[in-house]
Every structure is written in C-alpha cells, then in structure tokens.
C-alpha positions in Angstrom: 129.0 127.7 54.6 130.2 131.1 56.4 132.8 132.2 58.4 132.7 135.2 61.0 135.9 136.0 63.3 135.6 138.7 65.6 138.1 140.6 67.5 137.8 142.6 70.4 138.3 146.4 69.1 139.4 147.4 72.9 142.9 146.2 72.7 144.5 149.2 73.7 143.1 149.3 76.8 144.2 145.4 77.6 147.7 146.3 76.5 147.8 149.7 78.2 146.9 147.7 81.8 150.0 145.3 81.3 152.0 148.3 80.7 150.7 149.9 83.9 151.0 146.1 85.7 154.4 146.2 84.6 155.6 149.0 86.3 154.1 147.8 89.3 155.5 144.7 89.6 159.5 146.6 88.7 159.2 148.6 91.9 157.8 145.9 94.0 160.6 143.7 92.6 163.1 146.5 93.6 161.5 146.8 97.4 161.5 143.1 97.5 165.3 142.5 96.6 166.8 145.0 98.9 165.0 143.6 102.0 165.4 139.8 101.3 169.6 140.2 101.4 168.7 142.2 105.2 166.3 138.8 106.3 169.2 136.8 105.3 171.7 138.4 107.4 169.4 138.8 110.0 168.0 135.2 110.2 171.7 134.1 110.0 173.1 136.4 113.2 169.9 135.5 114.9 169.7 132.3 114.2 165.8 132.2 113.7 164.9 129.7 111.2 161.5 131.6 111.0 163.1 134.4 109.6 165.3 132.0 107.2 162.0 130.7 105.9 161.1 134.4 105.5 163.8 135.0 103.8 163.8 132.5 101.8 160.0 133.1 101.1 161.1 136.8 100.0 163.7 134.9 97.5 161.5 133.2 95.8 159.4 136.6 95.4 162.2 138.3 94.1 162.3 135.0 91.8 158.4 135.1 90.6 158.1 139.0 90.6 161.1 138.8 88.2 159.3 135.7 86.3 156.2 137.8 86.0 157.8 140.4 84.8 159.4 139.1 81.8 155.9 136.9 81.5 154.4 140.7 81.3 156.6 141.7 78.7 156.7 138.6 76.4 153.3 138.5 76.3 153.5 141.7 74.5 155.5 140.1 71.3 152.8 139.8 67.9 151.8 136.3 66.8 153.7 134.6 64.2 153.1 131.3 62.0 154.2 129.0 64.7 152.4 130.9 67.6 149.2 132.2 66.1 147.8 133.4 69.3 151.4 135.2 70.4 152.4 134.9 73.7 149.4 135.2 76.0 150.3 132.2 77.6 153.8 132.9 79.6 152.0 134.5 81.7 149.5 131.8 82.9 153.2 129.6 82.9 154.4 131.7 85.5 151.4 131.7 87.4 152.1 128.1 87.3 155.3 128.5 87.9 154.8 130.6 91.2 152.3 128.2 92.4 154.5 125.5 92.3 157.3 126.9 93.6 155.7 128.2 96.4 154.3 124.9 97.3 157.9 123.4 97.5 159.5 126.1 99.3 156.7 125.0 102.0 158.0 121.1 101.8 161.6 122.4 102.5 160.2 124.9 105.4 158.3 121.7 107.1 161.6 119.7 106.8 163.4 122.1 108.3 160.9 123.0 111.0 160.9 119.2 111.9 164.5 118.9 112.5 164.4 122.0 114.7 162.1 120.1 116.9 164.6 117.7 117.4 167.5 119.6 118.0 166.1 122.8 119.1 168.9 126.0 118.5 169.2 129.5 120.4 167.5 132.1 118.6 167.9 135.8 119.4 164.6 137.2 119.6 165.2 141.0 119.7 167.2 141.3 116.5 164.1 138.8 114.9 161.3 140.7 116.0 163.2 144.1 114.3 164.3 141.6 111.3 160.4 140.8 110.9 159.1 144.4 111.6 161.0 145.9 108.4 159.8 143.0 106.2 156.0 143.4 106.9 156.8 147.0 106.3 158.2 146.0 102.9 155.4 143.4 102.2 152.8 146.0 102.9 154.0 148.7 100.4 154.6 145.8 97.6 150.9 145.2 98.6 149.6 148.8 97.9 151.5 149.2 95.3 150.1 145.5 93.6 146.7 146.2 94.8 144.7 148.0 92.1 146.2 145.5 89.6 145.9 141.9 91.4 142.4 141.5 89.8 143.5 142.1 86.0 145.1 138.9 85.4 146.3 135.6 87.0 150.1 136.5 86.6 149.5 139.6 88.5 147.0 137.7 91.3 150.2 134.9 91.7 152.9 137.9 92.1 150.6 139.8 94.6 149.9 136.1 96.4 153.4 135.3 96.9 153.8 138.9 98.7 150.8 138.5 100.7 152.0 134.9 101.8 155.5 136.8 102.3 153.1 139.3 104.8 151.3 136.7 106.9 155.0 135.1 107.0 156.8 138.1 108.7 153.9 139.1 110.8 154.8 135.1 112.0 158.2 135.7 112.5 157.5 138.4 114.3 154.9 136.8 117.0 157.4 134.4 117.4 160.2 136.8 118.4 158.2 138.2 120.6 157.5 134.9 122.5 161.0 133.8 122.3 162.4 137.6 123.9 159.7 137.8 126.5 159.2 134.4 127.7 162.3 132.1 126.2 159.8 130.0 124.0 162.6 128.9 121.2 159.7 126.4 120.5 158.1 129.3 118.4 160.5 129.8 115.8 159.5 126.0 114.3 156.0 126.7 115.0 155.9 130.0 113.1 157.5 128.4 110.0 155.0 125.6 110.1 152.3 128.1 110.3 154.1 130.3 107.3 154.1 127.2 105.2 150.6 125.8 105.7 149.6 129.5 104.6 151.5 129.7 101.6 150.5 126.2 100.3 146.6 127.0 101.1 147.0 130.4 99.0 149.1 128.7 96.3 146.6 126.1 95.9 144.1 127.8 94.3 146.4 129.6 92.0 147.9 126.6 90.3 144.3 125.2 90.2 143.1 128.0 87.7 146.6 128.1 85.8 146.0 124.7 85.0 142.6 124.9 84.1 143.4 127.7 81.5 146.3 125.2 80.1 143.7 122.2 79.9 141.1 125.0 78.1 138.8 124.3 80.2 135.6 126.6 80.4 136.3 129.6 82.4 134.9 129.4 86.4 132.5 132.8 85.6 130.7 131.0 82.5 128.0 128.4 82.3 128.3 126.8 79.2 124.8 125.6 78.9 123.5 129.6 79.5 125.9 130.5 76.9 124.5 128.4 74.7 121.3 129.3 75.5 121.3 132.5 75.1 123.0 131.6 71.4 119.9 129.7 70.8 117.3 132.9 72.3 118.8 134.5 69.1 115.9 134.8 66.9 117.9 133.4 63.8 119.2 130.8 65.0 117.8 127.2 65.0 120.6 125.1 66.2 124.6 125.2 68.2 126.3 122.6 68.4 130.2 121.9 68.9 130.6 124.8 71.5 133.8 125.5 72.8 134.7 128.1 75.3 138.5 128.8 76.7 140.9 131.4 77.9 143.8 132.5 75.9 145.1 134.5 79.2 143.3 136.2 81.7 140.7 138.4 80.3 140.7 137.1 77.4 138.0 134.4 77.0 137.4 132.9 73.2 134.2 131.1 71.7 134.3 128.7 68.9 130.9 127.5 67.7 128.7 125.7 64.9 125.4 127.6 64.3 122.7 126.6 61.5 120.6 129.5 60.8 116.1 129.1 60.5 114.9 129.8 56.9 114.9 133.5 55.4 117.5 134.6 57.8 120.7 136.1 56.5 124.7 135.1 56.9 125.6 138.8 58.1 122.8 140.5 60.1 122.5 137.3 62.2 125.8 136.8 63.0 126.4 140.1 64.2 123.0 139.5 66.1 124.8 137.0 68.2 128.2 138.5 68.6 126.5 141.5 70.1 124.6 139.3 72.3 128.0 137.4 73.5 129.5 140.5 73.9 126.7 142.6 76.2 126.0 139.2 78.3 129.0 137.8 78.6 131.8 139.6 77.5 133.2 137.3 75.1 134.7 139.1 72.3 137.0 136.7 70.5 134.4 134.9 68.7 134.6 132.3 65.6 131.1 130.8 64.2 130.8 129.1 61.5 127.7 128.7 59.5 126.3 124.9 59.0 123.6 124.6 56.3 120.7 122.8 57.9 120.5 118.8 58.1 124.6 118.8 56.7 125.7 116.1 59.2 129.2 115.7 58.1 130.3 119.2 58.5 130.1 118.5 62.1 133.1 117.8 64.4 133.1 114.4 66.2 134.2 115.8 69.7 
C-alpha cells in the first residue's frame, strides 16, 4: 500500500493575493468609517429613516470589512497539531458571518419601515438627497478599489457584496429624497428602505449558501464529481477509484482524497504522478492525497 500527498508548489502567489486583498480591504475600511458617522448625523437632522438604514448598512460594513480583515490576516498563521490545515477557514466564517448579518440588518430595516407606515414622520429631503449623494460616492471608490480582488476568494466577494448592497442602498435614499423635496412624497423614505433591504437579503443569500457549503465540504459548484472521476479512471494505469472525496479548504483551494488500485505491471510512482498531472491540467486540483489499494483488498476500503 502507497501513499502520495501533493502540494501545490504556487503558494507564493496565493499568499501574495491576500497580501494585496488586504490592503484593499484597509482603505476601503478607512473610506467606509469616515462616511458612515456623516449618514448618521445626517439621517438623524433629517429625519430620513432611509438614510438611517443606510447608515446603518454602512455600520455593518465597517463591521464585516473589519471582520474580513483580521479573517485575511489569520488565515495567514502556519498549521499546528490542533489545526493541521491552519486557518483557511476564518475566512469562509466571515463570509458567513457577513451573510448573516446582512440578512438581519434587513429584518430590523422591514420592522422599522413598517412602523413608519403607520406613523409617517417629516423627512427633510434636501439634506437626504446630499447625505445619499456623498455615500454612493464613497460606495463607488470602495467598489473600484475591491474590484480586481472580489473574484479571489469568498471573504473578499462578501466584503465587496456588502458595499455593493451599501451602493444600490444610497442610490435608494437618494431617489427617495428626490421624491420627498420635489413632490412631498414622505411615503418614499419607507419604500426606499424596503427596497434596500429586499436587495441586500437577495445578494446575501447566495453568499451564505456557498460559505455553508464549504463548511459542510461539500463538492465545489465548478466540479463534477463523476468527470473527476472519470478522468481518474482515463488514466492508463489505473483500473479502479473508489472512496472519492472532493472539498474546499478556503476559496481557491480545492483538495482530493481518493482510493486508486493500479492494472498489473504498472508502477507506485510514475502512475501517480500520471494522475496528479492530469488533476492538475484539467481541473486544477493541486492538494491531492491517493492512496494505493492492492487489487481485490476489500477491507482496506472505507465504509462511507
């Protein structure tokens, strides 16, 4: 029986993308914090719930940029004997994290929409339309500035959703404080913080969907685990795979786990090499374990 473990030799350039993701997220954090303390003056003097849900949207940014963040930079410490993979995983947990939070930030917006409707207040809509104006300003650099790096992992895709949502949610506020100044529609304020919560609960959704998936290892959405194991089996050496497990440590970073028995003549080495390369150039799976099962050994296979 043989073991092979393979690790991806391209590290450098994983960690050196965090670094890089890192720095994005500190001055996006910075942008963010300064302008959610103006949205909560200004919602309070104007008395525009919209732009209290905006604000209080932008607090919860500040709260999962900051969250990402030290997710980023944990995630960075070496394994050790109690957590042999390191700390990959904070940062799907704050992706989580974000998700969730977002989605209860939109229960309390709805609350508070819904007693508006019933006791309608004055809002000013002047000072709320120049509130909203200079936070889709501030959403829209955080944007460019996230951008290039949303795609690289899921802590990264949550922190540039919540500023996204934050977007759509000013660009609300601001519609609605147009209405309310030109035509004395107070009815808009509610309606635009209904509308800002509906969006960020439809954008978190997804977000908590794959965090949770990666907790529950489940395969990865890009990977058919039948073609993977195909393809294992195309592999002129080998006769059988069984016990086939694919997951994701963190994003980008997929592992395989698999039981292969070799055909007759064929050696340990050369063939497993054969299929790592082939995981590797079709799949991009480079965090590979295989173990070799002598042929007809029943009882060196797992049960699950």
């Amino acid at each position: 029986m043989s073991h092979h473990h393979h690790h991806d030799l391209g590290r450098e350039g994983f960690h050196e993308g965090r670094a890089e993701s890192r720095a994005r997220l500190a001055w996006t954090l910075g942008l963010t914090l300064v302008y959610m303390f103006a949205e909560i003056i200004g919602g309070y003097v104007s008395g525009s719930l919209a732009l209290l849900a905006d604000a209080g949207h932008m607090f919860s940014d500040v709260a999962a940029l900051g969250l990402s963040l030290f997710a980023q930079w944990i995630s960075q410490r070496p394994p050790t004997p109690q957590h042999t993979y390191g700390y990959y995983r904070a940062e799907i947990l704050a992706a989580l994290a974000n998700g969730a939070t977002l989605i209860a930030i939109s229960i309390v917006i709805f609350i508070e929409a819904v007693k508006r409707f019933q006791q309608p207040e004055p809002v000013q809509g002047v000072l709320m339309f120049s509130i909203a104006i200079g936070g889709l300003v501030i959403n829209i650099v955080g944007l460019l500035i996230l951008n290039s790096g949303r795609n690289s992992n899921l802590n990264m895709h949550g922190a540039w959703l919540h500023i996204m949502t934050d977007a759509l949610g000013s660009i609300a506020a601001l519609v609605a404080g147009v209405l309310i100044w030109v035509f004395g529609w107070e009815w808009a304020d509610p309606v635009a913080s209904i509308a800002i919560g509906l969006l960020v609960i439809y954008s978190s959704w997804n977000l908590v969907k794959q965090a949770i998936a990666i907790l529950m290892e489940s395969t990865p959405s890009h990977l058919n685990l039948d073609a993977v194991r195909d393809a294992m089996l195309s592999v002129p050496a080998v006769d059988e795979v069984h016990d086939l497990h694919i997951w994701t440590i963190t994003s980008g970073m997929e592992s395989l786990s698999a039981h292969v028995v070799l055909g007759p003549g064929h050696e340990h080495q050369p063939s497993l090499e054969s299929v790592r390369q082939m995981l590797h150039d079709e799949f991009s799976i480079d965090h590979i374990t295989i173990q070799i099962d002598p042929a007809g050994q029943e009882e060196c296979r797992s049960s699950f």
